[in-house]
mmCIF file of the N, C-alpha and C atoms, coordinates in Angstrom:
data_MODEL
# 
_entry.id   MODEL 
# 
loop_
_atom_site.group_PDB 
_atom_site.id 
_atom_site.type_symbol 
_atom_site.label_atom_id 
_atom_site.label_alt_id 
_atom_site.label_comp_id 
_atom_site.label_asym_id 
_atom_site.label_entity_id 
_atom_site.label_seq_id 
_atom_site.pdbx_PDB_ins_code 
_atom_site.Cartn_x 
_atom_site.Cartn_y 
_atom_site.Cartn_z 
_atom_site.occupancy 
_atom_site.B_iso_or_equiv 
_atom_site.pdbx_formal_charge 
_atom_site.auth_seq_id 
_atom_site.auth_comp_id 
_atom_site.auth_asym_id 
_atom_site.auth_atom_id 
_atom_site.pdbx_PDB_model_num 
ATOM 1   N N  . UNK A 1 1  ? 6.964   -25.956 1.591   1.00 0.00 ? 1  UNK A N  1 
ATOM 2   C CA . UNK A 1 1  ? 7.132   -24.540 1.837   1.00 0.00 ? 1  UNK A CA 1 
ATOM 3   C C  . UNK A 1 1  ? 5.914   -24.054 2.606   1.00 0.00 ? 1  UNK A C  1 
ATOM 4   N N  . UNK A 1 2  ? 6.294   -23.516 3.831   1.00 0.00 ? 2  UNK A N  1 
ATOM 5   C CA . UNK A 1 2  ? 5.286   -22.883 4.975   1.00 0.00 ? 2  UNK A CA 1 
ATOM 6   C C  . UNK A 1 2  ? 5.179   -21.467 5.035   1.00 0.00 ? 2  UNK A C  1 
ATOM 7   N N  . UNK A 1 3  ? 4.078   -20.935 5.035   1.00 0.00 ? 3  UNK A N  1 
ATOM 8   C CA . UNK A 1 3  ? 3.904   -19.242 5.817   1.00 0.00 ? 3  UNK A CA 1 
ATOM 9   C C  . UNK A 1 3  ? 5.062   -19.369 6.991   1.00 0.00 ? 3  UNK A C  1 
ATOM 10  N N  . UNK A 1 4  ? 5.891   -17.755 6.674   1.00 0.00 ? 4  UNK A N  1 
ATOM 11  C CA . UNK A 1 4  ? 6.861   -17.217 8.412   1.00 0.00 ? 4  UNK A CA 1 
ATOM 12  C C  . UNK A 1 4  ? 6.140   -16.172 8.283   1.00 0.00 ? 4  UNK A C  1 
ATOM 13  N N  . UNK A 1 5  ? 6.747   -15.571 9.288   1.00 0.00 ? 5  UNK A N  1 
ATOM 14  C CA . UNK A 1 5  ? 5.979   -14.234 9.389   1.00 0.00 ? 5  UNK A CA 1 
ATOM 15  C C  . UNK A 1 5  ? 7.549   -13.967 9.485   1.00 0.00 ? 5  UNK A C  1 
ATOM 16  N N  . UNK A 1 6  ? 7.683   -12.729 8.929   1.00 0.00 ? 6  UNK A N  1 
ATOM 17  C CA . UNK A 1 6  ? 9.462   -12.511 8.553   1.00 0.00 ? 6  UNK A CA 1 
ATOM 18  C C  . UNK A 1 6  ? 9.238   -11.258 10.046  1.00 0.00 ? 6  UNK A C  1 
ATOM 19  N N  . UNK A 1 7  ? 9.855   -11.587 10.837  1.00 0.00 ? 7  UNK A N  1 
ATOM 20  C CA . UNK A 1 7  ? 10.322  -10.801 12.151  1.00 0.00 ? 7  UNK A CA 1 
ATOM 21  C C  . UNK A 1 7  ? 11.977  -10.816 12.598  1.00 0.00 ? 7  UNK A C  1 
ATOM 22  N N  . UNK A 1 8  ? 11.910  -9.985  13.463  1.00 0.00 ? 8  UNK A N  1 
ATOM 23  C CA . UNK A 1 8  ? 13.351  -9.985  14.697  1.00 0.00 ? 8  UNK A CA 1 
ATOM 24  C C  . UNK A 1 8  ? 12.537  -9.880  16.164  1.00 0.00 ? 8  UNK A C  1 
ATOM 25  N N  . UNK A 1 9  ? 13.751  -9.757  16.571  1.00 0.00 ? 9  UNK A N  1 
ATOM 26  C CA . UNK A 1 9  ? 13.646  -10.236 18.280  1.00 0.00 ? 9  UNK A CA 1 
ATOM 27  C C  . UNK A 1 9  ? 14.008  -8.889  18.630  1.00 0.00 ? 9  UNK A C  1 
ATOM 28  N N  . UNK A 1 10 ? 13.226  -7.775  19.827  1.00 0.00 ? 10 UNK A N  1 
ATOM 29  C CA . UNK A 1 10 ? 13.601  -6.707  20.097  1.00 0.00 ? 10 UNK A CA 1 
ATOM 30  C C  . UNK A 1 10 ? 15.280  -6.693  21.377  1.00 0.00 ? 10 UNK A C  1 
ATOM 31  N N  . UNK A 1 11 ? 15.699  -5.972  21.574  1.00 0.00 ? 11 UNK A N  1 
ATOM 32  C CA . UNK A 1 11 ? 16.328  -5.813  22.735  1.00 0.00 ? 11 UNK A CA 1 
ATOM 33  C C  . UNK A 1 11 ? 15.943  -6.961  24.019  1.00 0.00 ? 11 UNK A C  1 
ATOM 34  N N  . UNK A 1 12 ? 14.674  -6.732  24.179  1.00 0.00 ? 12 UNK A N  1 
ATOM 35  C CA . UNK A 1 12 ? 14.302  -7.107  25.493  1.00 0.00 ? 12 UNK A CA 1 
ATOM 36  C C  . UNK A 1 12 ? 13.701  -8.755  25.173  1.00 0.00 ? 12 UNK A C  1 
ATOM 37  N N  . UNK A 1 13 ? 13.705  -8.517  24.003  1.00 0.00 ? 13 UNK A N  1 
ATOM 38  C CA . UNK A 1 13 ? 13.197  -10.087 23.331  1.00 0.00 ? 13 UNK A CA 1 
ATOM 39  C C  . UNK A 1 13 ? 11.943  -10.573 23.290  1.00 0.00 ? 13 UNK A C  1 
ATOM 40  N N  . UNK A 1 14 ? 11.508  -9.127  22.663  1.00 0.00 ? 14 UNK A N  1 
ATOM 41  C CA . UNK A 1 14 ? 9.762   -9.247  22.087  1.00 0.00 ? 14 UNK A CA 1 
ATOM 42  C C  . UNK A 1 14 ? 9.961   -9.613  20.824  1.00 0.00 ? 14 UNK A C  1 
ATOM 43  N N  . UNK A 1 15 ? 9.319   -9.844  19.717  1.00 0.00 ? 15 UNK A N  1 
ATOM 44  C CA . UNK A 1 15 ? 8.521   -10.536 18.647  1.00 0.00 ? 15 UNK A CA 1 
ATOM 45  C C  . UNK A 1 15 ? 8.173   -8.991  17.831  1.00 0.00 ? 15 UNK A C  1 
ATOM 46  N N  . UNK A 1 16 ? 9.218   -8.550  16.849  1.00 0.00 ? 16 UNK A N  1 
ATOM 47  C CA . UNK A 1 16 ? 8.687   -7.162  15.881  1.00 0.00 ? 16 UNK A CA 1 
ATOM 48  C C  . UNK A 1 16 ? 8.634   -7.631  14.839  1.00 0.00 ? 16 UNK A C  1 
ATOM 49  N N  . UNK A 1 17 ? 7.777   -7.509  14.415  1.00 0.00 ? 17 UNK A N  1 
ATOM 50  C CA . UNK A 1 17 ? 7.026   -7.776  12.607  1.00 0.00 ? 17 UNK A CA 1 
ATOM 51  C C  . UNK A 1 17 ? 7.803   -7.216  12.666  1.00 0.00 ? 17 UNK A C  1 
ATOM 52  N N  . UNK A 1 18 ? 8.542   -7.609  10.801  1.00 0.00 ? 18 UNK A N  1 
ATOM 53  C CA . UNK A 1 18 ? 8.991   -6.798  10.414  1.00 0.00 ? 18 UNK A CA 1 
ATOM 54  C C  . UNK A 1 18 ? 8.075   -5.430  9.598   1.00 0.00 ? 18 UNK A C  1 
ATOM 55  N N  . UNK A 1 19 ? 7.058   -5.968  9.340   1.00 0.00 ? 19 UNK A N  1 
ATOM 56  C CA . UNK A 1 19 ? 6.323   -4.655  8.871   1.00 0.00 ? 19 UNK A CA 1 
ATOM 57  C C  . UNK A 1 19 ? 5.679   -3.379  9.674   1.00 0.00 ? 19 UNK A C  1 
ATOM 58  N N  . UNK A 1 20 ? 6.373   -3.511  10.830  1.00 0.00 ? 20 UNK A N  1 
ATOM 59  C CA . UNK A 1 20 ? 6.276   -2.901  12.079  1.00 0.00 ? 20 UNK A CA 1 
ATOM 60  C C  . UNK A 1 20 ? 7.975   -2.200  12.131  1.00 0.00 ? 20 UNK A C  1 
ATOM 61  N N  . UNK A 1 21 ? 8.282   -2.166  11.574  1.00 0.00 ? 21 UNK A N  1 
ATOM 62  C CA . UNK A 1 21 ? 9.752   -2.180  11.827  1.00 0.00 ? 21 UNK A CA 1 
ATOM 63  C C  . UNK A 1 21 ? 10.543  -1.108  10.461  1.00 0.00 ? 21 UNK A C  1 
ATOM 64  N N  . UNK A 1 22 ? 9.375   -1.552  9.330   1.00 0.00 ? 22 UNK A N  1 
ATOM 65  C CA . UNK A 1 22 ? 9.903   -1.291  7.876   1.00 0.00 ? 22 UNK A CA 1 
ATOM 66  C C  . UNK A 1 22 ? 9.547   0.166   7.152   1.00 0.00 ? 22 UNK A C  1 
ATOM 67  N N  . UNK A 1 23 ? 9.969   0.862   6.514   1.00 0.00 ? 23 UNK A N  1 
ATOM 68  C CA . UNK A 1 23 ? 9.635   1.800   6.234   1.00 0.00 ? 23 UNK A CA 1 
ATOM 69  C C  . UNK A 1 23 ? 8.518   1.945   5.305   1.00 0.00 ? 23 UNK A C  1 
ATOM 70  N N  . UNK A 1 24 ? 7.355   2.503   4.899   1.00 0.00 ? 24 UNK A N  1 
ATOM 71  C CA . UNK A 1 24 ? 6.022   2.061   4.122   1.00 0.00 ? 24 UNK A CA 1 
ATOM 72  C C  . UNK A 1 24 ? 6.707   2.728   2.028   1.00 0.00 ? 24 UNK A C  1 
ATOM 73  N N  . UNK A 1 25 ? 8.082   2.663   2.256   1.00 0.00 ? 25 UNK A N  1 
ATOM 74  C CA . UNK A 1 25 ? 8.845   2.398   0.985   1.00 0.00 ? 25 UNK A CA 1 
ATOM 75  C C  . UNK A 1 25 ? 9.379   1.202   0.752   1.00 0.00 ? 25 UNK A C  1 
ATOM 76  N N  . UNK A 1 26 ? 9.830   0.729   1.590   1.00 0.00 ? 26 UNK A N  1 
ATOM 77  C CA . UNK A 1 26 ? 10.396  -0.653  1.398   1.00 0.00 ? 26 UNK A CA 1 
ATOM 78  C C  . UNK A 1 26 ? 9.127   -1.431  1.324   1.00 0.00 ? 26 UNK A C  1 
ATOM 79  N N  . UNK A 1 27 ? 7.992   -1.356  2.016   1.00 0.00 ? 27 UNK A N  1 
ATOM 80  C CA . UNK A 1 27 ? 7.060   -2.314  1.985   1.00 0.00 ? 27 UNK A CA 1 
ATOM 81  C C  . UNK A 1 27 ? 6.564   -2.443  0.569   1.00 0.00 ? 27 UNK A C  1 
ATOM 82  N N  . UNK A 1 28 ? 6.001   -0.698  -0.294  1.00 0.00 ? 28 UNK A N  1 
ATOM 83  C CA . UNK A 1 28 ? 5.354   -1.269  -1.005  1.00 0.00 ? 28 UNK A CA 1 
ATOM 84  C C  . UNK A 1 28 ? 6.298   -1.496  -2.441  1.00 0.00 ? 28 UNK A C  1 
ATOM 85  N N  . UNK A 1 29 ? 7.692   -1.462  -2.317  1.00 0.00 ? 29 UNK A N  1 
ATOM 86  C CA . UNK A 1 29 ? 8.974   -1.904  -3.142  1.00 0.00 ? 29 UNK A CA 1 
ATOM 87  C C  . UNK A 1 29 ? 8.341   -3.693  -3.270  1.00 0.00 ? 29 UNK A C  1 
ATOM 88  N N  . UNK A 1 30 ? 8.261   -3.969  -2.027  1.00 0.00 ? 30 UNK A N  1 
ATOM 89  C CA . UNK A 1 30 ? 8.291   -5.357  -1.468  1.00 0.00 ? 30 UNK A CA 1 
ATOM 90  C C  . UNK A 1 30 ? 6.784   -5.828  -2.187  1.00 0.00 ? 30 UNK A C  1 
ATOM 91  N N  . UNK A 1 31 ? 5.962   -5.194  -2.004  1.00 0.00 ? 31 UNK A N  1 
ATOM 92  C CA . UNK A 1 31 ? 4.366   -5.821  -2.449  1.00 0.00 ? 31 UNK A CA 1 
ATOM 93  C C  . UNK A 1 31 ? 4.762   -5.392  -4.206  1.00 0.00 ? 31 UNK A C  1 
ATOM 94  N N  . UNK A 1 32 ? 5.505   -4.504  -4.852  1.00 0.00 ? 32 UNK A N  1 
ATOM 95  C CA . UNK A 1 32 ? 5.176   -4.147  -6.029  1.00 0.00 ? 32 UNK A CA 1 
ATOM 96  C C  . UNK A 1 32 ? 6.035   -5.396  -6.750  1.00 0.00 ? 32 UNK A C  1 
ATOM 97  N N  . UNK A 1 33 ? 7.378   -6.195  -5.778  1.00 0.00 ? 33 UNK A N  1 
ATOM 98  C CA . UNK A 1 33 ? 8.046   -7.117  -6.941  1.00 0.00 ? 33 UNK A CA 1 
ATOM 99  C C  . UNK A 1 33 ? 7.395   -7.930  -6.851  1.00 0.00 ? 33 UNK A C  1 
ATOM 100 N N  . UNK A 1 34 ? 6.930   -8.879  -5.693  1.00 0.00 ? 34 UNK A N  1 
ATOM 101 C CA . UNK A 1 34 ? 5.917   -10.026 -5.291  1.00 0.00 ? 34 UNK A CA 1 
ATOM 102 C C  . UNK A 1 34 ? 4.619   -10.012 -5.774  1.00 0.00 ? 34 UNK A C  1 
ATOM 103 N N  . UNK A 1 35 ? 4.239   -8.409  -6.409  1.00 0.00 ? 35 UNK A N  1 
ATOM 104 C CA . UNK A 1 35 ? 2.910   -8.894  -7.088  1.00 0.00 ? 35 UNK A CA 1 
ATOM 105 C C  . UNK A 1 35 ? 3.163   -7.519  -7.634  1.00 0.00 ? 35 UNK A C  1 
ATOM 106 N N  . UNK A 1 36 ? 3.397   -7.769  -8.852  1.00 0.00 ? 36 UNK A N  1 
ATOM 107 C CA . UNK A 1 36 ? 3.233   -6.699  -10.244 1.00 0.00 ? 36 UNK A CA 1 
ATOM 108 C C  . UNK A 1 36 ? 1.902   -6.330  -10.354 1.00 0.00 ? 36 UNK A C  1 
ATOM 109 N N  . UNK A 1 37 ? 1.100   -6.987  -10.309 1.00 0.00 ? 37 UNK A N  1 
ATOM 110 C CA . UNK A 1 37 ? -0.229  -6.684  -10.712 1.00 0.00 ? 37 UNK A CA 1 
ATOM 111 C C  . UNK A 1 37 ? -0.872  -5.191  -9.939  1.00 0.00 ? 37 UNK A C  1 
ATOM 112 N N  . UNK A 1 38 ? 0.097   -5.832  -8.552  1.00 0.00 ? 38 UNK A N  1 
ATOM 113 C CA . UNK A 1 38 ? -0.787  -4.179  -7.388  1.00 0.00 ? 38 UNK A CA 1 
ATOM 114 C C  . UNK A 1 38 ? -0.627  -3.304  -7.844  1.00 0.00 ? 38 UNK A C  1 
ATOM 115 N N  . UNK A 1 39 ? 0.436   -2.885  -8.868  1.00 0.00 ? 39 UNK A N  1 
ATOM 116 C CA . UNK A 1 39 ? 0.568   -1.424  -8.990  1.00 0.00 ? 39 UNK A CA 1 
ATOM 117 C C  . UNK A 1 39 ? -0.314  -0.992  -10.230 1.00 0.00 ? 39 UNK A C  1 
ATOM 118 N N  . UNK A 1 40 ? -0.625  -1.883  -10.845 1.00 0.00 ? 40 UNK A N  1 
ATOM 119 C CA . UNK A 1 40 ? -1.902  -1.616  -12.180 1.00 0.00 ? 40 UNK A CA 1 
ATOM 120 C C  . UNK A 1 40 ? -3.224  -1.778  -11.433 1.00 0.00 ? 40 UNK A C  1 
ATOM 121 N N  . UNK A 1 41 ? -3.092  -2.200  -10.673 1.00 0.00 ? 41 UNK A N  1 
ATOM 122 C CA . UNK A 1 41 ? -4.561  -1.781  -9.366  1.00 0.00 ? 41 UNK A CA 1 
ATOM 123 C C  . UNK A 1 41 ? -4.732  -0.686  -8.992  1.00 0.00 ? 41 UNK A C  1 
ATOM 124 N N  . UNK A 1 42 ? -3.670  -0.007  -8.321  1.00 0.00 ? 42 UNK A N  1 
ATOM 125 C CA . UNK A 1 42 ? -3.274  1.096   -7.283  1.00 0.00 ? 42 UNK A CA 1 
ATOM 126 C C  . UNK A 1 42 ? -3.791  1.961   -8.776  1.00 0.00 ? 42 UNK A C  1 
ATOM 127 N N  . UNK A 1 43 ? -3.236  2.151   -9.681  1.00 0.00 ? 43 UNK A N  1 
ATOM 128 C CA . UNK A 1 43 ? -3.348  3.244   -10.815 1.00 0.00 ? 43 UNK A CA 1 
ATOM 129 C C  . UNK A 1 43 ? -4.572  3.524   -11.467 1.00 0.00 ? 43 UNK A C  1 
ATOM 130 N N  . UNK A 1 44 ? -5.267  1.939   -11.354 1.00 0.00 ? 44 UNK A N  1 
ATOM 131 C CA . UNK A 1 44 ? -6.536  2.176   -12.037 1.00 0.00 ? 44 UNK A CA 1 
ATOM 132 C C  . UNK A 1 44 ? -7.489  2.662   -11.177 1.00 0.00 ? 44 UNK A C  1 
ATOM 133 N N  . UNK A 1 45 ? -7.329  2.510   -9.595  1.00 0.00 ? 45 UNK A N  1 
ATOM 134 C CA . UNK A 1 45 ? -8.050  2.750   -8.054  1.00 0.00 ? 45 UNK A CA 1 
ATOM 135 C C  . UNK A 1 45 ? -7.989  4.307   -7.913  1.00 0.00 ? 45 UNK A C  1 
ATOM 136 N N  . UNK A 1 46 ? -6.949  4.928   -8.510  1.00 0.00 ? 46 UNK A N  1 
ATOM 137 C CA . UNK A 1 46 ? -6.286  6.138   -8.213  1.00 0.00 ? 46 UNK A CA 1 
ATOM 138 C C  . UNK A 1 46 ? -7.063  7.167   -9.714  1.00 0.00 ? 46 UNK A C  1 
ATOM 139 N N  . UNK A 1 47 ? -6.802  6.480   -10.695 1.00 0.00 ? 47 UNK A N  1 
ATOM 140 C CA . UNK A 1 47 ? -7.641  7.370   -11.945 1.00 0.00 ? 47 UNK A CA 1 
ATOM 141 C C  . UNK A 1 47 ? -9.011  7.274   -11.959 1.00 0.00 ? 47 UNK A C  1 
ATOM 142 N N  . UNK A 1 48 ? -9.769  6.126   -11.241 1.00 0.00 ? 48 UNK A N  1 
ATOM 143 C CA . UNK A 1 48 ? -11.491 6.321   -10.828 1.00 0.00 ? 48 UNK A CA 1 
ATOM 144 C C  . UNK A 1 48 ? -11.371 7.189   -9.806  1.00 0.00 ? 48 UNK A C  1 
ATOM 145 N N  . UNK A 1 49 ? -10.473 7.381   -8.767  1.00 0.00 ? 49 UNK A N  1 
ATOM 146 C CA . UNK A 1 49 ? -10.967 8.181   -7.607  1.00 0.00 ? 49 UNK A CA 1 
ATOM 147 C C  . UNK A 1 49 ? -10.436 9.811   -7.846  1.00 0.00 ? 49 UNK A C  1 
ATOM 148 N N  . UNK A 1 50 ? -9.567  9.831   -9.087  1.00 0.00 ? 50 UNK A N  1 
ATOM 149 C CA . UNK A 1 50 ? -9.411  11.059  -9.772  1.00 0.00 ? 50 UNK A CA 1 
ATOM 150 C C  . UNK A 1 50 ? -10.686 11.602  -10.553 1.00 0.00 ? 50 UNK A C  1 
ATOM 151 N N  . UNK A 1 51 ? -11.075 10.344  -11.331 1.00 0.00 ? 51 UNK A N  1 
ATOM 152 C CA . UNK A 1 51 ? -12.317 10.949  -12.392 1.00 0.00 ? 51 UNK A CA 1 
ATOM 153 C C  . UNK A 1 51 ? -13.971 11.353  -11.468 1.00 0.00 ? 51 UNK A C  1 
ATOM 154 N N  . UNK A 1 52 ? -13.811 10.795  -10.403 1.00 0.00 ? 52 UNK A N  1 
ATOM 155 C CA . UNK A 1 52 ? -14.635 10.842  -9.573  1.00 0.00 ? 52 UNK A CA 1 
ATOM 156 C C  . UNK A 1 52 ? -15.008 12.521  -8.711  1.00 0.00 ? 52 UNK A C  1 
ATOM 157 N N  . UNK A 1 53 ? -13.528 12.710  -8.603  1.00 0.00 ? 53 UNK A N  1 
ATOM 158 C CA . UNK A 1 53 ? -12.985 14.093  -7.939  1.00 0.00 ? 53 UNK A CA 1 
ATOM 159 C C  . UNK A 1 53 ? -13.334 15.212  -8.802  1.00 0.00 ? 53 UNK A C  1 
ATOM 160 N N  . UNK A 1 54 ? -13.058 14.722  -10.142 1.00 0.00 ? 54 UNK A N  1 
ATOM 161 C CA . UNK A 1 54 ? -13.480 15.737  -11.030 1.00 0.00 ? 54 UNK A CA 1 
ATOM 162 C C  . UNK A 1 54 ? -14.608 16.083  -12.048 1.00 0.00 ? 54 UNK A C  1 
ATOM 163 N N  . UNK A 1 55 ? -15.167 14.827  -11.273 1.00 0.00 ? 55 UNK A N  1 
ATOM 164 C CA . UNK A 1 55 ? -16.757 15.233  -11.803 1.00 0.00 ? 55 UNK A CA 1 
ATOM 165 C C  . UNK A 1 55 ? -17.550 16.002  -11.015 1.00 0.00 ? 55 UNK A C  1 
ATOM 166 N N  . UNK A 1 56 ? -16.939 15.555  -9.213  1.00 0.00 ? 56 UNK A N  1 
ATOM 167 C CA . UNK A 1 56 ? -17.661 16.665  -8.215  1.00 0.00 ? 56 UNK A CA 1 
ATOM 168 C C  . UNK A 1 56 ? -17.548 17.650  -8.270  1.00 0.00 ? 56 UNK A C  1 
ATOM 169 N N  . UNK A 1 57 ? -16.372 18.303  -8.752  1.00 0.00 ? 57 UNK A N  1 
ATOM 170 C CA . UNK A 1 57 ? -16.136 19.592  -8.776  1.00 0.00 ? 57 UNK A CA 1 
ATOM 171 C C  . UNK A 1 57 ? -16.912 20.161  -10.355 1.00 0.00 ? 57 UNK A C  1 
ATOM 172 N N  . UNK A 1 58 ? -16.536 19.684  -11.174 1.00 0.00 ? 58 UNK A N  1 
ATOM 173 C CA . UNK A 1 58 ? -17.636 20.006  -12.314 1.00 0.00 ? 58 UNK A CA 1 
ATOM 174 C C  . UNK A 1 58 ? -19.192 20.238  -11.769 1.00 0.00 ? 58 UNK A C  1 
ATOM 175 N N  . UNK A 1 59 ? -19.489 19.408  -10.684 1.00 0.00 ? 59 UNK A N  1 
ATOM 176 C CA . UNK A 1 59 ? -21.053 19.491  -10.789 1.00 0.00 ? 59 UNK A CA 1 
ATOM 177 C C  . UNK A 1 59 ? -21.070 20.762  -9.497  1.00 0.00 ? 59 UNK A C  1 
ATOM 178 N N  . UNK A 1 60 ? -19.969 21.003  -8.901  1.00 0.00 ? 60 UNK A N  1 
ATOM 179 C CA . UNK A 1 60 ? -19.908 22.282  -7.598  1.00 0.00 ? 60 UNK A CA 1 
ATOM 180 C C  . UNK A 1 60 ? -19.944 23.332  -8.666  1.00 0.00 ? 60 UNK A C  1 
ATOM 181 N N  . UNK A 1 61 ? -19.074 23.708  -9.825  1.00 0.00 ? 61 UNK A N  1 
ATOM 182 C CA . UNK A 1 61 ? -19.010 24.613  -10.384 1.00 0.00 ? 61 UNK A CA 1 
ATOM 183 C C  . UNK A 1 61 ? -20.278 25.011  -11.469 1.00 0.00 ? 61 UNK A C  1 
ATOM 184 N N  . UNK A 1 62 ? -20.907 24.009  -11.235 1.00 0.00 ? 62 UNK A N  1 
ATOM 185 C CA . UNK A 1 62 ? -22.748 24.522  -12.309 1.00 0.00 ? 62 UNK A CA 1 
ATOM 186 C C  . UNK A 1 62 ? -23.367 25.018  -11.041 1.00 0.00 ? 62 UNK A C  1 
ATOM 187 N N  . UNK A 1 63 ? -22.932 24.747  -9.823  1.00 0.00 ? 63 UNK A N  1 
ATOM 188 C CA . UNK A 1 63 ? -24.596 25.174  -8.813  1.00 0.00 ? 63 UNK A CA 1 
ATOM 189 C C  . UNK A 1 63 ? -23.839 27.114  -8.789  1.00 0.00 ? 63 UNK A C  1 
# 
C-alpha cells in the first residue's frame, strides 16, 4: 500500500487536488474519521486560546 494523492483531471486536463476542489466541510468530516484524535486537539487548542482570551480581557478590565 502506496501514498495517491486522491485527484481528478480538469476539463482541459490539468491535475486538481482534490483538496482544491473540496469543500473545507467535507475535508475536516474527512480528517475527523481518519483521525479521531484531531478533534480532541482542535478542542483542547480552542479552550487554551479561549482561557487565554479571557484572561486578557480580565487584565484590560483592572487597568
Amino acid at each position: 500500500m502506496g501514498f495517491k494523492i486522491i485527484g481528478n483531471r480538469s476539463e482541459e486536463g490539468e491535475f486538481i487536488a482534490s483538496a482544491d476542489a473540496w469543500p473545507p466541510e467535507k475535508m475536516a468530516a474527512l480528517f475527523d474519521k481518519f483521525n479521531p484524535n484531531r478533534k480532541l486537539r482542535l478542542a483542547r487548542e480552542k479552550a487554551a486560546l479561549d482561557a487565554v482570551a479571557k484572561d486578557d480581557k480580565k487584565e484590560d478590565d483592572l487597568i
